[in-house]
Structures are given as structure tokens and as C-alpha cells.
C-alpha positions in Angstrom: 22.6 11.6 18.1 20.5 14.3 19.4 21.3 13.9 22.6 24.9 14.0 21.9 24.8 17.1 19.9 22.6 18.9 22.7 25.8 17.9 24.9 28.2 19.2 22.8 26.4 22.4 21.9 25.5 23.7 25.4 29.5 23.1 25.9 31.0 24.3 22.8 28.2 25.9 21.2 29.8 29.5 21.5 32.8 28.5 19.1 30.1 27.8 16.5 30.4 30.2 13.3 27.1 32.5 13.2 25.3 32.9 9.8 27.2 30.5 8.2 25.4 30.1 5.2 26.1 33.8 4.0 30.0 32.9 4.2 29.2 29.9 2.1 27.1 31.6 -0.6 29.4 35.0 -0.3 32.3 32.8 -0.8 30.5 31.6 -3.6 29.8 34.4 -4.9 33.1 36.2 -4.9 34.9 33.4 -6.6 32.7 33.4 -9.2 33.2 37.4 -9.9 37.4 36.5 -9.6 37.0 33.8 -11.9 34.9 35.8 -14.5 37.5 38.7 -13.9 41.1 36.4 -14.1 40.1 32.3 -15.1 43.5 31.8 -13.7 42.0 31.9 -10.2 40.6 28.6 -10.2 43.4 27.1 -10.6 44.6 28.5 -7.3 41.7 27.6 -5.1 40.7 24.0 -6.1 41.7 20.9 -3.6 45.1 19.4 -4.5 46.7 17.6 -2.3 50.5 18.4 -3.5 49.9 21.9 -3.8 48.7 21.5 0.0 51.9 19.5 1.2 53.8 22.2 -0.9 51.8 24.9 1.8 48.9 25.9 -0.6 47.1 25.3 2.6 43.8 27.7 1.9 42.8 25.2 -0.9 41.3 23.1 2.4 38.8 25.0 2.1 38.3 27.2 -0.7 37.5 23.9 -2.7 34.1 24.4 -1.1 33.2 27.7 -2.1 34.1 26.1 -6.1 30.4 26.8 -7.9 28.8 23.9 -9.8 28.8 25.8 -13.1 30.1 29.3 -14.7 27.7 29.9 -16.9 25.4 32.7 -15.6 22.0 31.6 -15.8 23.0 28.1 -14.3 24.7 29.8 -11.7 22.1 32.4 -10.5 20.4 29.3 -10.5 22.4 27.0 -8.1 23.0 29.9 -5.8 19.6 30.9 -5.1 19.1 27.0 -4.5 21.9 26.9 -2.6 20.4 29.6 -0.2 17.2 28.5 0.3 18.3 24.7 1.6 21.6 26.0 3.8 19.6 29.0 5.3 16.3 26.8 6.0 18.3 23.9 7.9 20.6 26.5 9.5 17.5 28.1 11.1 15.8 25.2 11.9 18.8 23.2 13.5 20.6 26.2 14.7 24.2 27.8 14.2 25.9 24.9 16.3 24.1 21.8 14.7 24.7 23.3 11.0 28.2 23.9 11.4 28.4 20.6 12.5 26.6 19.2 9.5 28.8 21.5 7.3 32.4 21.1 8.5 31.5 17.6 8.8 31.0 16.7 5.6 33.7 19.3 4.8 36.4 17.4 6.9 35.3 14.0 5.3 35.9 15.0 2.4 38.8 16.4 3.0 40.2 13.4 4.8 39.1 10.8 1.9 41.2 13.8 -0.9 43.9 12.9 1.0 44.1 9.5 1.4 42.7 8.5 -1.9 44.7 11.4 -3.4 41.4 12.1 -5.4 40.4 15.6 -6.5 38.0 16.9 -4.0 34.8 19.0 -4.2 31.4 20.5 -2.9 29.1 18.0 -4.7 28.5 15.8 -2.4 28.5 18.1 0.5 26.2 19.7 -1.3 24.1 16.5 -2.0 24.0 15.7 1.6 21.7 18.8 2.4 20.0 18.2 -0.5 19.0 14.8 1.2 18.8 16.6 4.7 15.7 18.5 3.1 14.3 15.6 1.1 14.0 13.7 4.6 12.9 16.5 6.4 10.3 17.9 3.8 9.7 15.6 1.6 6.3 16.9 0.2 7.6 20.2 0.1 7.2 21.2 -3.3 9.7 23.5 -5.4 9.8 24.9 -8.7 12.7 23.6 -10.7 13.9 26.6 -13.3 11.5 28.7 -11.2 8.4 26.4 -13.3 8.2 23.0 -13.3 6.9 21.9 -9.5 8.8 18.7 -7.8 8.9 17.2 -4.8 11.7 17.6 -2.7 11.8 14.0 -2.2 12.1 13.4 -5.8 15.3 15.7 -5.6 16.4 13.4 -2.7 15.7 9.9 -4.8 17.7 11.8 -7.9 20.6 12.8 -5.8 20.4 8.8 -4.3 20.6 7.5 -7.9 23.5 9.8 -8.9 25.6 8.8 -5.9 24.7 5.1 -6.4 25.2 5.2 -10.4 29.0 6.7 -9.2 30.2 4.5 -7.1 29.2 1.8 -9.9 30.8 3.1 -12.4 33.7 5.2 -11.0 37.2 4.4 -9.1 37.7 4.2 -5.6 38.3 7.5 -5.5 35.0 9.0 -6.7 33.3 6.0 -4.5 35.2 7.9 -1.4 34.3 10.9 -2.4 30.8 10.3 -2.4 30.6 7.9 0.8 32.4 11.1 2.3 30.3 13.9 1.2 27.1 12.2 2.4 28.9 10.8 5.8 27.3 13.7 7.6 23.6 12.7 6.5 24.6 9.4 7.8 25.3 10.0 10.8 22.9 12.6 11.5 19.8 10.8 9.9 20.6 7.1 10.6 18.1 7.3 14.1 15.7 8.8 11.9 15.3 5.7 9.2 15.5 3.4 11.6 12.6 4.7 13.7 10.8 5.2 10.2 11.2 1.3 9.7 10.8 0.3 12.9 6.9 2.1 12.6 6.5 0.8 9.1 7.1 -2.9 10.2 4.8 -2.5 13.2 2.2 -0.8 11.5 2.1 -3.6 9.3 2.4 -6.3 11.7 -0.6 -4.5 13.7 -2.6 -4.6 10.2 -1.9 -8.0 9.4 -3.2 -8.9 13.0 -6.8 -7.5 12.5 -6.9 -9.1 9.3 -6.3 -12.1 10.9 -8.5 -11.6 14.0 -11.4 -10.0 10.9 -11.4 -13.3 9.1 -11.5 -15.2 12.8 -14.5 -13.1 13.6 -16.3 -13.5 10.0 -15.1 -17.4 10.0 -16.9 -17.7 13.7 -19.8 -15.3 13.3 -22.5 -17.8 11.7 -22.6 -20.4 14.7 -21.4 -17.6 17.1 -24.3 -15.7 16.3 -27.0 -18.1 15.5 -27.6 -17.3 12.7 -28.8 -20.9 11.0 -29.5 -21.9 8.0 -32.1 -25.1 6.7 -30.5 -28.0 5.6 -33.2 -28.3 2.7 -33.3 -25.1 1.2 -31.2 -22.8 2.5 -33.5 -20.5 4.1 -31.4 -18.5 6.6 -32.1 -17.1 9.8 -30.1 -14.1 9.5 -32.8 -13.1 6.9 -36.0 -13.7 9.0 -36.7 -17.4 8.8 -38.3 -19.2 11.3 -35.5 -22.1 11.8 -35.9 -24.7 13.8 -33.7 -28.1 15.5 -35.4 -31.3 14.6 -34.3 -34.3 16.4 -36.6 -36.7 14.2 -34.9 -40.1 13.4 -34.9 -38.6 10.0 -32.7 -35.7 11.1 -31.4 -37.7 14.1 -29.2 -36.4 15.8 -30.1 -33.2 15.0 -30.8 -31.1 11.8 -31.6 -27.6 11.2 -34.7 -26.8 9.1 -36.9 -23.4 8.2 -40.7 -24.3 10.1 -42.0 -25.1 6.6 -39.5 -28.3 6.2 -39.9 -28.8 9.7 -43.5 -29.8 9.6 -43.6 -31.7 6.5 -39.9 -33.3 5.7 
């Protein structure tokens, strides 16, 4: 996948839109103000497929700039979240790559609105760079409410049960919704778990291995090393007795005994 996106970018990478995370959060941010201004609005910029047919064709993508919640603290909130991850992968990956991951999941979803003539919106995009930082940083540690400290990959784990818990429970709809918001992650991170299991698996074959050859080496290490014991009481070389082979016809054909037994047995 890397590969291929290093193709594509040194080809198309000028088309790619710069500082793409402002327009999200702007957009964001503006339709929040219109809403709070005329509620009406919203009903003029969420994904619906008739009203798209019928020419409504902006609501392909204004559905995305739709924020989770009106109320203002929650808002402030999500936004400033919102930021941080989109701007953090954007300058890591690079305009071309995160537009990429962005209209990606943007078009997926968009696609599975239309052909499951489901209600589309930006949670699962969303979700998906959620994930993207999870698997990227996944000790990286935020506050939550700006106090309690978590774990980015707990986020990641949380967003996994949430999409898991909906396609139980919901239609085929919400199950395409969800398969489509998160399509981008898939193909974008896919190389990246299968390398991760492909080290885990060797890592423990190679520990299992010098187990094995640990236990062949502490099996072998009395005889290998000498070390001998008496057969009478036990005496063993390793500590500093004086053992001996007697080849008496008592011990015949051979017997291993500390000097003391060895004289008088």
C-alpha cells in the first residue's frame, strides 16, 4: 500500500487539497453557528439520497461537516478532538496521503448511502482516524474532558466495540455504514497487522525454541558435564565429592560411588 500511494502521489500529488483539516473543522464550525442561528439548516445539509436524485447535490458532502452534538460544551469538546487527530495524521502522512484517507472513507460512505438507501454520516469516518491514531500511538496518552488520562489505544478498542456492537444489533444498513466508514483503515492498515502478527508468531515460535533447546541442555547437563553422583548416598560431584567408578563384582559393571563407599561398600 505504501508503495502504491508513493506512486500515485509523485503523479497526482499536486491535485491534493492543502490544509485539509481546517476545511473539515471550519466546515464544522460554520454549520454549527447556522444551525444555532436557523435549526432549519440541518435539514438542508444532511445525506439523503432522494433529495440528491432530486439535485440537492451539495448534501454529498456537507453530511460530513454534520457535528456529533449541538450542545456547546460537547461540541467545543469534539472539535478540539477533532483537530488534534486530523491535523496530527495530516502532518505526519502528508496532504496527498490524508486526503486519500479522507475522501476515501468519504466516498465509501457515500457509495454504501446509496445503495443501502441508509442515512449517512461522519461517524464512522470519524472512527476510522480515531483507529488510525490508536494504531499509530497507541500509548499516547490523552486527557478525556481535559482530566481523566487514557490511552489512545483504549479509544481504539472502544471505537472497535461500538462498531462490532452495531453491526450486531442494527440493519444492513447501519452494518454498511460502519464496514464503509472504517474501509479506509482497512485498506491502509491491513500490511501493518499482518506484519504485527507475523512478528508476534515468530517471536513466539523463537521463544518456545530456547525453551525447548533450555530443557535439552538442563536434561543433558548432569552426564554431559560429569557431574556424578554416589549410588549410596547421594554425594554429588558438582558439590566437591571425590566420586569414583567401581568396577567390583559388587558394582559390576560399573557403579558410581563418593571415595568413602568406594573403599568400604
Amino acid at each position: 500500500m505504501d508503495r502504491l500511494l508513493a506512486r500515485l502521489e509523485r503523479r497526482f500529488g499536486g491535485l491534493a487539497i492543502p490544509n485539509l483539516p481546517a476545511v473539515v473543522v471550519a466546515g464544522m464550525f460554520l454549520l454549527y453557528m447556522l444551525v444555532m442561528i436557523r435549526p432549519e439548516t440541518l435539514q438542508f445539509v444532511d445525506f439523503s439520497w432522494p433529495h440528491i436524485r432530486a439535485g440537492q447535490v451539495w448534501r454529498l458532502v456537507t453530511f460530513v461537516f454534520i457535528p456529533k452534538s449541538f450542545g456547546m460544551f460537547w461540541f467545543v469538546m469534539s472539535i478540539m478532538f477533532t483537530w488534534w487527530i486530523l491535523s496530527t495524521l495530516n502532518g505526519l502522512w502528508g496532504a496527498f496521503r490524508f486526503n486519500a484517507y479522507l475522501l476515501g472513507g468519504v466516498a465509501s460512505v457515500v457509495v454504501a448511502g446509496v445503495l443501502t438507501g441508509h442515512k449517512a454520516d461522519n461517524i464512522w469516518i470519524l472512527q476510522s482516524f480515531v483507529l488510525a491514531m490508536a494504531t499509530l500511538f497507541p500509548d499516547y496518552q490523552i486527557r478525556v474532558l481535559l482530566v481523566i488520562p487514557v490511552p489512545l489505544k483504549v479509544l481504539g478498542l472502544v471505537a472497535v466495540a461500538l462498531g462490532v456492537h452495531q453491526c450486531v444489533v442494527g440493519d444492513w444498513g447501519t452494518r454498511a455504514m460502519v464496514v464503509a466508514g472504517v474501509v479506509n483503515y482497512l485498506v491502509f492498515f491491513t500490511g501493518h497487522w499482518v506484519d504485527f502478527f507475523r512478528g508476534r508468531t515468530r517471536i513466539a515460535r523463537q521463544s518456545m525454541k530456547r525453551e525447548s533447546m533450555r530443557a535439552e541442555a538442563d536434561k543433558a547437563r548432569p552426564s554431559d558435564l560429569g557431574a556424578r553422583a554416589c549410588a549410596l548416598c547421594g554425594a554429588n560431584e558438582a558439590d566437591g565429592a571425590d566420586i569414583r567408578v567401581c568396577t567390583c563384582e559388587k558394582c559390576a559393571p560399573r557403579r558410581t560411588l563418593c571415595l568413602e563407599h568406594a573403599r568400604n561398600h
